[in-house]
VMD Tcl script that builds the backbone (N, CA, C; Angstrom):
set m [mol new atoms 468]
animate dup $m
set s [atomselect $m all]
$s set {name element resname resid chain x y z} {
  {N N UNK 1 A -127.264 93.015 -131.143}
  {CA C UNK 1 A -128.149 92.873 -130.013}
  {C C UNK 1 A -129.544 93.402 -130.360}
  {N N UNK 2 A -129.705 94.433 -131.184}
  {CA C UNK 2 A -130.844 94.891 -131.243}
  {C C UNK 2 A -131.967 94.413 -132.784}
  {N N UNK 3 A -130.685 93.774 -133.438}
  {CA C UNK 3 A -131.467 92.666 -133.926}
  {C C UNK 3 A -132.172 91.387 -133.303}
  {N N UNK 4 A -131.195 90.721 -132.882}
  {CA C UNK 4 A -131.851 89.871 -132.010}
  {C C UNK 4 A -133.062 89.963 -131.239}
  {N N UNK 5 A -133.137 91.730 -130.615}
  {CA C UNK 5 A -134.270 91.630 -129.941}
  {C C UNK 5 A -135.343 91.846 -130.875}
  {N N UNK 6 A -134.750 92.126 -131.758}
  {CA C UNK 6 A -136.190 92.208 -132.773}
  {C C UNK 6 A -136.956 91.585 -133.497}
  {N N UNK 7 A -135.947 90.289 -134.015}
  {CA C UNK 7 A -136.775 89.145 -134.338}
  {C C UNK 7 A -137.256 87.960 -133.328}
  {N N UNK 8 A -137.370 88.408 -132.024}
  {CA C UNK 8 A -137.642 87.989 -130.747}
  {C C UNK 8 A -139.715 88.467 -130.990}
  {N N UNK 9 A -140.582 87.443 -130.917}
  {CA C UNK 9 A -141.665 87.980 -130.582}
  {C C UNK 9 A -142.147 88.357 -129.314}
  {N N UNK 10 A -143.375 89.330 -129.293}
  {CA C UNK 10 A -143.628 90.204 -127.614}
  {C C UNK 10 A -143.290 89.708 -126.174}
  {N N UNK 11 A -144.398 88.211 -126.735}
  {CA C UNK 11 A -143.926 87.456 -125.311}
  {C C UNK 11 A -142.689 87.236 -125.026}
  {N N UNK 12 A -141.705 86.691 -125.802}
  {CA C UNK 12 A -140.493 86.519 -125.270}
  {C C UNK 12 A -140.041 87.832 -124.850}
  {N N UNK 13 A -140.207 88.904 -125.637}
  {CA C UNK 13 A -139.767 90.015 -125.450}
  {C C UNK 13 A -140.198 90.566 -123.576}
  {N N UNK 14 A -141.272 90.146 -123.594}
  {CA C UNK 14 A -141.680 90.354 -122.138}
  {C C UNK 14 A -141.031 89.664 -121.073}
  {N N UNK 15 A -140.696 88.464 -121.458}
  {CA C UNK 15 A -140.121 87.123 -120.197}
  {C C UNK 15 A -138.699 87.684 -120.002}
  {N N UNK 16 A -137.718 88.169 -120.815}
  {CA C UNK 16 A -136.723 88.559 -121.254}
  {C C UNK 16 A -136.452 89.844 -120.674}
  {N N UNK 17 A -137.432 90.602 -120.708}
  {CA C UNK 17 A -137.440 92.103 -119.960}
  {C C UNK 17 A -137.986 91.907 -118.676}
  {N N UNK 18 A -138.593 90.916 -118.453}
  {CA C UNK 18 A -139.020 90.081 -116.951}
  {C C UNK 18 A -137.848 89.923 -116.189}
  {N N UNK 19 A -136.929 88.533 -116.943}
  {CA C UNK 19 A -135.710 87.944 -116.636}
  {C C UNK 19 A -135.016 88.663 -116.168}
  {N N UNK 20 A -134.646 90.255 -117.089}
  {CA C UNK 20 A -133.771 91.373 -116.438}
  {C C UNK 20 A -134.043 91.694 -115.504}
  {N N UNK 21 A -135.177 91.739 -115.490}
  {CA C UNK 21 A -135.539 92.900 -114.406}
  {C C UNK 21 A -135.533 92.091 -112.802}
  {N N UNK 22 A -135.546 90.464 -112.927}
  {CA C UNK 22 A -135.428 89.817 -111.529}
  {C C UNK 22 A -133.725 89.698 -111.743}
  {N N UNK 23 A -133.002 89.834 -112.357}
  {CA C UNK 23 A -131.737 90.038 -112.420}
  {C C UNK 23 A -131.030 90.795 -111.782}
  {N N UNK 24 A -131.458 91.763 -111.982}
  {CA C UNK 24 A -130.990 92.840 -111.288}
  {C C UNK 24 A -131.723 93.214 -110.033}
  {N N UNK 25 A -132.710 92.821 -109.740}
  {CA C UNK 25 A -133.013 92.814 -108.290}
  {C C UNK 25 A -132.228 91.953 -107.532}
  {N N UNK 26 A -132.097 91.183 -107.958}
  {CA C UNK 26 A -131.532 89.909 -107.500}
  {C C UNK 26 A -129.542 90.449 -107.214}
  {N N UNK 27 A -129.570 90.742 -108.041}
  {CA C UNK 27 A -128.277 91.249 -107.910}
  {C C UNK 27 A -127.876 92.552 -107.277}
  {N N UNK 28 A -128.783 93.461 -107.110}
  {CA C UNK 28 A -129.005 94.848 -106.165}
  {C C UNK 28 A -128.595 93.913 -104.965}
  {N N UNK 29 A -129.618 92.923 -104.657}
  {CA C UNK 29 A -130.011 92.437 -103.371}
  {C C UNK 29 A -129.041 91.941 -103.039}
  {N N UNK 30 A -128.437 91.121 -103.497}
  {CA C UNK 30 A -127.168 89.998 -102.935}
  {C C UNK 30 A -125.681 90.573 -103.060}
  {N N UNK 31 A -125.415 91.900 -103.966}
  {CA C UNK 31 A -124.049 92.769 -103.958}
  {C C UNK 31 A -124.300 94.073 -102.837}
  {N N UNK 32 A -125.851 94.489 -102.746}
  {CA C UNK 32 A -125.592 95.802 -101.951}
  {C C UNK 32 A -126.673 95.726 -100.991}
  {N N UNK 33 A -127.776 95.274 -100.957}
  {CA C UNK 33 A -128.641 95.175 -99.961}
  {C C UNK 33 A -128.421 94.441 -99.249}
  {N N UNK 34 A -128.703 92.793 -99.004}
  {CA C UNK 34 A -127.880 91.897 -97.869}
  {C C UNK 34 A -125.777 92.310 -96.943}
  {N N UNK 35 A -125.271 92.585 -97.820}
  {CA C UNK 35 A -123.962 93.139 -96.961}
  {C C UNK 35 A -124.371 94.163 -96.513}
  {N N UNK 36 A -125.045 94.870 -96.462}
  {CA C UNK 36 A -125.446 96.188 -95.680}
  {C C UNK 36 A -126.016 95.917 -94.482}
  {N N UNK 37 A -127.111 94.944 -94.767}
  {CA C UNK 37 A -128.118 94.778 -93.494}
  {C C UNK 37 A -127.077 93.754 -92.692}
  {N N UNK 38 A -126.056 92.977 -93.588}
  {CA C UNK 38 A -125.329 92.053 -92.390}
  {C C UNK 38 A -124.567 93.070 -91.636}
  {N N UNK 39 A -123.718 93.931 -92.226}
  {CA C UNK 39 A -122.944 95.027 -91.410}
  {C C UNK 39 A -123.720 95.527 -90.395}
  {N N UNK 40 A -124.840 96.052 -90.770}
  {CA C UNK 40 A -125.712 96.862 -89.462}
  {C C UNK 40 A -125.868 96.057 -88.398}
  {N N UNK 41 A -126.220 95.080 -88.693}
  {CA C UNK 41 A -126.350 93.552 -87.781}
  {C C UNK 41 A -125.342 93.506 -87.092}
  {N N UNK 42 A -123.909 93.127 -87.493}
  {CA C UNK 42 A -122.997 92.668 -86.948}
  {C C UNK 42 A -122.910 94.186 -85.780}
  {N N UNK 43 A -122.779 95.480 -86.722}
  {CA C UNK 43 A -122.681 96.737 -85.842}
  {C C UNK 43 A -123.193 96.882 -84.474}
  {N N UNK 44 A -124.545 96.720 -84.805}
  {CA C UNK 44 A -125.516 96.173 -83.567}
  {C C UNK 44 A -125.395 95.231 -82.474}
  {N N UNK 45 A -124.789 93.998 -82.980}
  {CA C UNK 45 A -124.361 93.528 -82.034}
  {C C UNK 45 A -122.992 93.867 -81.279}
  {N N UNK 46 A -122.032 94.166 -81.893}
  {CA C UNK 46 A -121.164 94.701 -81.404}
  {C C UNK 46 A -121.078 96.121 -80.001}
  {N N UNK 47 A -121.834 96.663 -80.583}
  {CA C UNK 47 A -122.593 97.657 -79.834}
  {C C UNK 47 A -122.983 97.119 -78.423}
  {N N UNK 48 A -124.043 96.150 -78.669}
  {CA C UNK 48 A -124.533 95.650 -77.260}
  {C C UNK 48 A -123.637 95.038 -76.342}
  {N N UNK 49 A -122.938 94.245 -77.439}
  {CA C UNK 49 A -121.332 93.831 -76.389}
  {C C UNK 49 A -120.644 95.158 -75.642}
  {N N UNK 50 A -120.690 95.918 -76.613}
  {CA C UNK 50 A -119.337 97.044 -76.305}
  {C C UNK 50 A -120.552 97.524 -74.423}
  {N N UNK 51 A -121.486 97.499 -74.779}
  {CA C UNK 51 A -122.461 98.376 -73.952}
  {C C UNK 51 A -122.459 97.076 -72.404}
  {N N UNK 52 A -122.581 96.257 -72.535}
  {CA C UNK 52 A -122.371 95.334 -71.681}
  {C C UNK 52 A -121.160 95.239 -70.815}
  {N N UNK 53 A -120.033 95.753 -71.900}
  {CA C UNK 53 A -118.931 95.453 -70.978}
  {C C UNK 53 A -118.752 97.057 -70.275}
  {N N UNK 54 A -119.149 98.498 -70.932}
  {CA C UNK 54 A -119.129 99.505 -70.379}
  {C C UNK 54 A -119.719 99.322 -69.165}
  {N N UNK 55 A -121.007 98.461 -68.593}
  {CA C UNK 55 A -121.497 98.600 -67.971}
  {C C UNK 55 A -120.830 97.414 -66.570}
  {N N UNK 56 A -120.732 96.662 -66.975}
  {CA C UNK 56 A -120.052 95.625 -66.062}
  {C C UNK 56 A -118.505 96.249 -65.668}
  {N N UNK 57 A -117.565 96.950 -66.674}
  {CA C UNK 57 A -116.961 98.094 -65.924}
  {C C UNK 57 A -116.892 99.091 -65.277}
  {N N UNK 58 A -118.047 99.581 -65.241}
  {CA C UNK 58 A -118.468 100.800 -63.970}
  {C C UNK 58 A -119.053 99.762 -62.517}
  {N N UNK 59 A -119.372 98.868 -63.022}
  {CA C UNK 59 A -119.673 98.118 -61.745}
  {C C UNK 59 A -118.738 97.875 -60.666}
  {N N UNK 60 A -117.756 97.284 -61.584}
  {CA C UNK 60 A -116.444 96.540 -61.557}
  {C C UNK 60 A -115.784 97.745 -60.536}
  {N N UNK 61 A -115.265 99.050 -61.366}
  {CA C UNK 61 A -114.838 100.060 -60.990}
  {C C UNK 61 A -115.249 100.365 -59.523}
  {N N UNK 62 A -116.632 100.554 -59.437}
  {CA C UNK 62 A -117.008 100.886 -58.496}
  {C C UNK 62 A -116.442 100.012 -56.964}
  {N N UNK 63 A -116.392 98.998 -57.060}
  {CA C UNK 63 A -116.316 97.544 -56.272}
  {C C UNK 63 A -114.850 97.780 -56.192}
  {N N UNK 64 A -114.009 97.908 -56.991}
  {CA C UNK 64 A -112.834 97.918 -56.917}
  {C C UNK 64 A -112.498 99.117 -55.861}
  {N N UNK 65 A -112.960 99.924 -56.446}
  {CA C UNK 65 A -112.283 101.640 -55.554}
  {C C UNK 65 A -113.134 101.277 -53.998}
  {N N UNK 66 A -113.697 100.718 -53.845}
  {CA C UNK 66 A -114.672 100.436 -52.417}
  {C C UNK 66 A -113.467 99.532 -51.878}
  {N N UNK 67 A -112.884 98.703 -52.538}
  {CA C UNK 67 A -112.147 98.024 -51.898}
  {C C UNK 67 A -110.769 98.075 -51.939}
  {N N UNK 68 A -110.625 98.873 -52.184}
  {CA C UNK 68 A -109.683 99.534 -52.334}
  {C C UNK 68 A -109.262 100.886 -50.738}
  {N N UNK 69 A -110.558 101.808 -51.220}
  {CA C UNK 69 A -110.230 102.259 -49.973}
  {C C UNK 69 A -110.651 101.548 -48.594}
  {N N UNK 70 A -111.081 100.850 -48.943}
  {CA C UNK 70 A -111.276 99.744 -47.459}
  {C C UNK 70 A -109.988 99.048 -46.877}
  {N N UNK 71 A -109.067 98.349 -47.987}
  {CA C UNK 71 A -108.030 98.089 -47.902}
  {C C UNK 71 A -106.725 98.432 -48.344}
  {N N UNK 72 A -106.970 99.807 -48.896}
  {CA C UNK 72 A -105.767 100.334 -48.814}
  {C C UNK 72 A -104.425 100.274 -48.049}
  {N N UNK 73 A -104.745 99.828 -46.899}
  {CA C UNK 73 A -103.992 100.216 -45.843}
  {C C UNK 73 A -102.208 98.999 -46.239}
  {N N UNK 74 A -101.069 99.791 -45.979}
  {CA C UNK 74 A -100.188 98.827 -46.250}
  {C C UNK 74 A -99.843 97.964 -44.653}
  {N N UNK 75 A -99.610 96.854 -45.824}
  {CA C UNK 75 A -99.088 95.541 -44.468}
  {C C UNK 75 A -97.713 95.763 -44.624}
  {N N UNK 76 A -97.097 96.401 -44.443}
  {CA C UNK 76 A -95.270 96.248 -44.642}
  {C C UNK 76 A -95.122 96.348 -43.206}
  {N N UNK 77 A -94.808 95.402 -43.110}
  {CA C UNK 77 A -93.833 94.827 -41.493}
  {C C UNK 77 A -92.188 94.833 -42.085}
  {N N UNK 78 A -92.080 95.891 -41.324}
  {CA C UNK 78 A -90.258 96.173 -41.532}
  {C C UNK 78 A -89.603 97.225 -42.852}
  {N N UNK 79 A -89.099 97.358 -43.026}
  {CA C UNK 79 A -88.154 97.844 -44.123}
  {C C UNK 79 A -88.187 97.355 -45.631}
  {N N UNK 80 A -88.797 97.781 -47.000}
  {CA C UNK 80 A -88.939 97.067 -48.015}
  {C C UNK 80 A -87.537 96.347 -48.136}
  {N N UNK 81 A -86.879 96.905 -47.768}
  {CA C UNK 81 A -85.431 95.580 -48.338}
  {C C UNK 81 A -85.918 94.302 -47.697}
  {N N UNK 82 A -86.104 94.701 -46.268}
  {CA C UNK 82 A -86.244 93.258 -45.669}
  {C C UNK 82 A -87.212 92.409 -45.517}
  {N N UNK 83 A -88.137 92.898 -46.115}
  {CA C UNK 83 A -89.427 92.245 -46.585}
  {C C UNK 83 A -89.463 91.805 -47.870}
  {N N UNK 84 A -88.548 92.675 -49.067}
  {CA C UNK 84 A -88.550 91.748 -50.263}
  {C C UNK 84 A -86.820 90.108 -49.599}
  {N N UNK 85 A -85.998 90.544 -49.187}
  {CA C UNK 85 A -85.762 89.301 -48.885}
  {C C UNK 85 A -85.777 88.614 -47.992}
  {N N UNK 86 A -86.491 88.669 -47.082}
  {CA C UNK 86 A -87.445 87.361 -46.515}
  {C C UNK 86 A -88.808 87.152 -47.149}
  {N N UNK 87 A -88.951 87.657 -48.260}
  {CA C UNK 87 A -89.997 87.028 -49.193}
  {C C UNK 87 A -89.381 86.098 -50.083}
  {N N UNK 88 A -88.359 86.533 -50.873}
  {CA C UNK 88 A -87.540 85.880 -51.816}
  {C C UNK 88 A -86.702 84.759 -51.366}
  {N N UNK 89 A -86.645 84.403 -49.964}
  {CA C UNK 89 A -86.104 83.231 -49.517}
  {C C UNK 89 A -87.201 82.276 -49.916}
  {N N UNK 90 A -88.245 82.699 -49.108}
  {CA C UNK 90 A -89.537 81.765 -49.120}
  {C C UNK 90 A -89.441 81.582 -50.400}
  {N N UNK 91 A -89.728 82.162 -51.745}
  {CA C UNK 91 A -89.858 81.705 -52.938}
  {C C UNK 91 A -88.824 81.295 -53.775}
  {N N UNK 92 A -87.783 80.679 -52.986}
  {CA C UNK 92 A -86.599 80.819 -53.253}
  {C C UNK 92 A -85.753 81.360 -54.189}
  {N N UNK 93 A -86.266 82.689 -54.124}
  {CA C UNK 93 A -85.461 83.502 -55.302}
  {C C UNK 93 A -84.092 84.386 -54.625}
  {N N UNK 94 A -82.955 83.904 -55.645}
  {CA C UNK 94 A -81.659 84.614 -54.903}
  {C C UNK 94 A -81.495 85.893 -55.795}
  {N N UNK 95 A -81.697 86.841 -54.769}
  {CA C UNK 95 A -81.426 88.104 -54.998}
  {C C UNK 95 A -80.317 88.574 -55.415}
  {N N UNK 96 A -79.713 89.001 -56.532}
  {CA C UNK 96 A -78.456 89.303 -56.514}
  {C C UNK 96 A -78.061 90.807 -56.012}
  {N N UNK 97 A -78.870 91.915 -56.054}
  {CA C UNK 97 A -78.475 93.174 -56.046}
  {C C UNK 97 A -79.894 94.070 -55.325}
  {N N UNK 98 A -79.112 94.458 -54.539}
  {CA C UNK 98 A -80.658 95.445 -53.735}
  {C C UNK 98 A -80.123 97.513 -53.342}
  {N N UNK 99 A -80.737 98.070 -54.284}
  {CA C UNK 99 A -80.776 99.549 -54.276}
  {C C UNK 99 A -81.694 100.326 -53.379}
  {N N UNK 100 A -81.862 100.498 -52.499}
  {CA C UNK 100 A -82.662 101.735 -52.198}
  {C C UNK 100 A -82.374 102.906 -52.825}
  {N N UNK 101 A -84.009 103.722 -52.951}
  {CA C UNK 101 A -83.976 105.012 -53.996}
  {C C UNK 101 A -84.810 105.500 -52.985}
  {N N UNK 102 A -84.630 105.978 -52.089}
  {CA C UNK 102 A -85.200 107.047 -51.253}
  {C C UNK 102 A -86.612 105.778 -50.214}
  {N N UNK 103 A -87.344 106.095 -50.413}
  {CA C UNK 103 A -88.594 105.083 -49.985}
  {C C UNK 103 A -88.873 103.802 -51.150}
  {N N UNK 104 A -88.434 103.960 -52.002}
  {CA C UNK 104 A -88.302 102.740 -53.094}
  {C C UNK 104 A -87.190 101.865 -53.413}
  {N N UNK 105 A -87.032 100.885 -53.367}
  {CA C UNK 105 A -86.131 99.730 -54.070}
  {C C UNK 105 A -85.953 98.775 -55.135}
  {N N UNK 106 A -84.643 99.472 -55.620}
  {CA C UNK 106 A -83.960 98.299 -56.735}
  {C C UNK 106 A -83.725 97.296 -56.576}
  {N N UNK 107 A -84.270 96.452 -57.594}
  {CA C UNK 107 A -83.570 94.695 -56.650}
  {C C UNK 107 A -83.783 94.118 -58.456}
  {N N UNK 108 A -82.172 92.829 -58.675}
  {CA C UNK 108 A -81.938 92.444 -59.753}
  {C C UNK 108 A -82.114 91.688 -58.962}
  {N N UNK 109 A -82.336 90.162 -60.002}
  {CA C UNK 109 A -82.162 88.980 -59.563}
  {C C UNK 109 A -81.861 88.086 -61.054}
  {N N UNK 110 A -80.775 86.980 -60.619}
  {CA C UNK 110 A -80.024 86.358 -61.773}
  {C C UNK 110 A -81.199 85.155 -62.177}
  {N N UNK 111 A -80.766 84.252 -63.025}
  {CA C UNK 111 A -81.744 83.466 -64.015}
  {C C UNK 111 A -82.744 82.723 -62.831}
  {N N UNK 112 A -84.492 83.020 -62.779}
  {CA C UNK 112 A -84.830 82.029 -61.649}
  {C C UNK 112 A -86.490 81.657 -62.444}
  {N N UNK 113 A -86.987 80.582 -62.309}
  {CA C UNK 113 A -88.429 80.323 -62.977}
  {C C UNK 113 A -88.992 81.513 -63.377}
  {N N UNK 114 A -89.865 82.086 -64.435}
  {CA C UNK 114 A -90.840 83.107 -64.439}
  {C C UNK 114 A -91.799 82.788 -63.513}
  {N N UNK 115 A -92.866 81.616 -63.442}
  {CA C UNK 115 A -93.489 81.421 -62.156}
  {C C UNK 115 A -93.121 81.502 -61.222}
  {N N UNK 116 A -92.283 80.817 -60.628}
  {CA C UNK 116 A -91.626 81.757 -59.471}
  {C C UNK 116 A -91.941 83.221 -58.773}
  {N N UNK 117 A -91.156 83.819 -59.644}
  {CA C UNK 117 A -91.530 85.188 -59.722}
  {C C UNK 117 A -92.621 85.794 -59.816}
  {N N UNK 118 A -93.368 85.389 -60.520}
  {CA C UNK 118 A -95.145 86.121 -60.412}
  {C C UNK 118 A -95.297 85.887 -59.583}
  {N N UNK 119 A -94.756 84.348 -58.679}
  {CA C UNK 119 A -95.705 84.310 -57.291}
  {C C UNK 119 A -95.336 85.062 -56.305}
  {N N UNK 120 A -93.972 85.430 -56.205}
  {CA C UNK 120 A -93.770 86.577 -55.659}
  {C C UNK 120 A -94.159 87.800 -55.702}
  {N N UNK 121 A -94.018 87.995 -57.028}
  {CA C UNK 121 A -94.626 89.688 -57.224}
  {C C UNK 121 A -96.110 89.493 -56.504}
  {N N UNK 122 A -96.596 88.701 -56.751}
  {CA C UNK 122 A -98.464 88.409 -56.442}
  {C C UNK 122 A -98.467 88.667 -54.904}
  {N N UNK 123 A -97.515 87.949 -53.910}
  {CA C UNK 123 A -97.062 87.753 -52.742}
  {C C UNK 123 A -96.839 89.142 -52.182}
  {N N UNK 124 A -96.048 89.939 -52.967}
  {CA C UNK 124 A -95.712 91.305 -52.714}
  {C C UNK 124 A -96.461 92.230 -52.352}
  {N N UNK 125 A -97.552 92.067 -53.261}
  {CA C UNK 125 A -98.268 93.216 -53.893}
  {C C UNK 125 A -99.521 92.730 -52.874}
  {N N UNK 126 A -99.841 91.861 -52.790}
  {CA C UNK 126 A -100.920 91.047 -52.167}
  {C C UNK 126 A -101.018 91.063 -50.466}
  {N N UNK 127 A -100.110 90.581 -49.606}
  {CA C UNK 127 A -99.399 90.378 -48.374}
  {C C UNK 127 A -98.460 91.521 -47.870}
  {N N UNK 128 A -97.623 91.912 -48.406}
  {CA C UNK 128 A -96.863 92.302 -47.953}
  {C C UNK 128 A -97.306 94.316 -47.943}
  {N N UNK 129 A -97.912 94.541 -48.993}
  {CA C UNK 129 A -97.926 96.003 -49.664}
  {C C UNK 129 A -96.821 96.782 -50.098}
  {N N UNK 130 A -96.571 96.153 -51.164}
  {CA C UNK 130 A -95.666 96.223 -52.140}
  {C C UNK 130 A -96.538 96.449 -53.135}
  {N N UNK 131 A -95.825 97.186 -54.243}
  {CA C UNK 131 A -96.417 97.738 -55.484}
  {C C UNK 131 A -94.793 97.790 -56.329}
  {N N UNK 132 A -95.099 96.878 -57.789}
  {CA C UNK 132 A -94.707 96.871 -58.990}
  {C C UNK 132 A -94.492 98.287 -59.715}
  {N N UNK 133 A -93.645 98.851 -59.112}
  {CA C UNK 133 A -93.392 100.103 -60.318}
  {C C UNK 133 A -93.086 100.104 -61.599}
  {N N UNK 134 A -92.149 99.533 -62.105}
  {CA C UNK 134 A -91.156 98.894 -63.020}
  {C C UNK 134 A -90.413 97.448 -63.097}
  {N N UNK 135 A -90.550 96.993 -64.498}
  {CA C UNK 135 A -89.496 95.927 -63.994}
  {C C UNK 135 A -89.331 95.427 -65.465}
  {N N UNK 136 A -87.801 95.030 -66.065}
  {CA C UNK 136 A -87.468 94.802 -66.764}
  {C C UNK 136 A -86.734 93.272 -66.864}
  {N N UNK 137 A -86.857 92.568 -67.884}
  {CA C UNK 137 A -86.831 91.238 -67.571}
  {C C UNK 137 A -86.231 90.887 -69.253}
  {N N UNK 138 A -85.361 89.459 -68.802}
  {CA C UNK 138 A -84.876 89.271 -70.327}
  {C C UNK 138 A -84.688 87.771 -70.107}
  {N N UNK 139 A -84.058 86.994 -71.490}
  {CA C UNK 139 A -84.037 85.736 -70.832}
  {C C UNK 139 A -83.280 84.849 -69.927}
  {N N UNK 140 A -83.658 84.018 -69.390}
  {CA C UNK 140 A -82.668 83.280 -67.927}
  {C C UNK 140 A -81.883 82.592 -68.961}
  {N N UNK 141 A -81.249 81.204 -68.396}
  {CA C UNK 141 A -80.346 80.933 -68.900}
  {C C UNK 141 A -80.719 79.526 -68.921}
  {N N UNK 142 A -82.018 78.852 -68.880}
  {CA C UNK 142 A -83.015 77.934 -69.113}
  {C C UNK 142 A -84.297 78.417 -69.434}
  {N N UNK 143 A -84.817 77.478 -70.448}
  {CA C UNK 143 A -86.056 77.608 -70.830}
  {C C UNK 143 A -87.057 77.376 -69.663}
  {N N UNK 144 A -88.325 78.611 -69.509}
  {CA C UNK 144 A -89.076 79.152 -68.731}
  {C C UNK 144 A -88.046 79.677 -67.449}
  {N N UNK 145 A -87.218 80.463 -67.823}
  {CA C UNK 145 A -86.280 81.042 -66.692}
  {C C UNK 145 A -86.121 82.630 -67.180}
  {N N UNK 146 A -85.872 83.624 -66.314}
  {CA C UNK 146 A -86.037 84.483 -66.877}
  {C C UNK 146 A -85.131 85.381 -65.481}
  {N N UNK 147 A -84.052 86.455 -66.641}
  {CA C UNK 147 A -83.277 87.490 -65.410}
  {C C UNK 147 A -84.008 88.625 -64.823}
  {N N UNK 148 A -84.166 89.317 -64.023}
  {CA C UNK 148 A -84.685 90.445 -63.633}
  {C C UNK 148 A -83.651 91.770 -63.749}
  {N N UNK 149 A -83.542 92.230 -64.824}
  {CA C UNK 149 A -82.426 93.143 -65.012}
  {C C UNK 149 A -82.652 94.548 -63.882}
  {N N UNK 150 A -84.200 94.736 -63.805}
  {CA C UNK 150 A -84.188 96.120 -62.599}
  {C C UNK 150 A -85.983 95.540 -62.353}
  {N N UNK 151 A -86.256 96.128 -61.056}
  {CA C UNK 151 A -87.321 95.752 -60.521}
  {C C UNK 151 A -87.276 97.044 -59.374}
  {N N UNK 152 A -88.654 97.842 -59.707}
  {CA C UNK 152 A -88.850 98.602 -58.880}
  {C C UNK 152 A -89.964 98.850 -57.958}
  {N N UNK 153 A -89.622 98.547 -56.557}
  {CA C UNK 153 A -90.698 98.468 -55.666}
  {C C UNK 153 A -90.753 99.542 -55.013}
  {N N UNK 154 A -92.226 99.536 -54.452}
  {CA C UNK 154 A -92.805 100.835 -54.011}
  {C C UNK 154 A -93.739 100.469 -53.063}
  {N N UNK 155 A -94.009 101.336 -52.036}
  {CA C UNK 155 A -94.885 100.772 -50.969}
  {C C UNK 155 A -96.182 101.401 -51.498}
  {N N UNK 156 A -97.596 100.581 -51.490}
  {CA C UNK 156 A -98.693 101.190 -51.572}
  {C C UNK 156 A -98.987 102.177 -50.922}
}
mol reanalyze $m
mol bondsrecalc $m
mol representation Tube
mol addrep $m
């Protein structure tokens, strides 16, 4: 190598020590300078997202707990047993098993739509003031069917 550079005359010797030298800028630039500034970039934006949604969640929050204690209040007309089944008729879900646990109730129910069921729970929780404590679920005995092995309701 250091022959070579030696029977190399100045000028080349210069274009050559030129060549390197945009070489390695070039290569600083495109292995460690550009991925850096893209990271900060991407960081940055990420950031403003993250900051956007912090902020649209305190909003959110706020609006929620307002309406919340505005409507807190429970609609339970009657006894949770008898409000989850005269709900579950309407959605025609057959109840197989109903527990009371003090002010709360157990209730299984054998293979029935998963939709179904959300629309109930939604119905529950929504109309009636009912609250989803627990609920454990496995598969029905048709596809999009699903058992309710325990389901625990609670009055808001």
């Amino acid at each position: 190598m250091k022959a070579w550079w030696q029977q190399l005359n100045s000028r080349e010797q210069r274009l050559v020590a030129a060549m390197a030298l945009v070489s390695i800028v070039f290569i600083f630039y495109s292995a460690i300078w550009q991925p850096i500034n893209n990271s900060i970039a991407a960081a940055n934006s990420k950031l403003t997202r993250q900051q956007e949604l912090l902020t649209w969640v305190q909003e959110n929050t706020a609006l929620y707990q307002q309406a919340k204690r505005a409507g807190g209040k429970s609609n339970l007309s009657g006894s949770i047993s008898s409000v989850a089944n005269r709900s579950a008729k309407t959605y025609k879900l057959t109840i197989t098993r109903m527990q009371p646990q003090g002010d709360d109730l157990q209730v299984w129910i054998d293979s029935t739509p998963f939709t179904q069921l959300l629309f109930w729970l939604e119905h529950l929780a929504n109309n009636e003031g009912l609250q989803v404590m627990a609920i454990d679920l496995t598969h029905g005995d048709k596809a999009g069917e699903v058992k309710v092995r325990r389901l625990h309701l609670a009055k808001q």
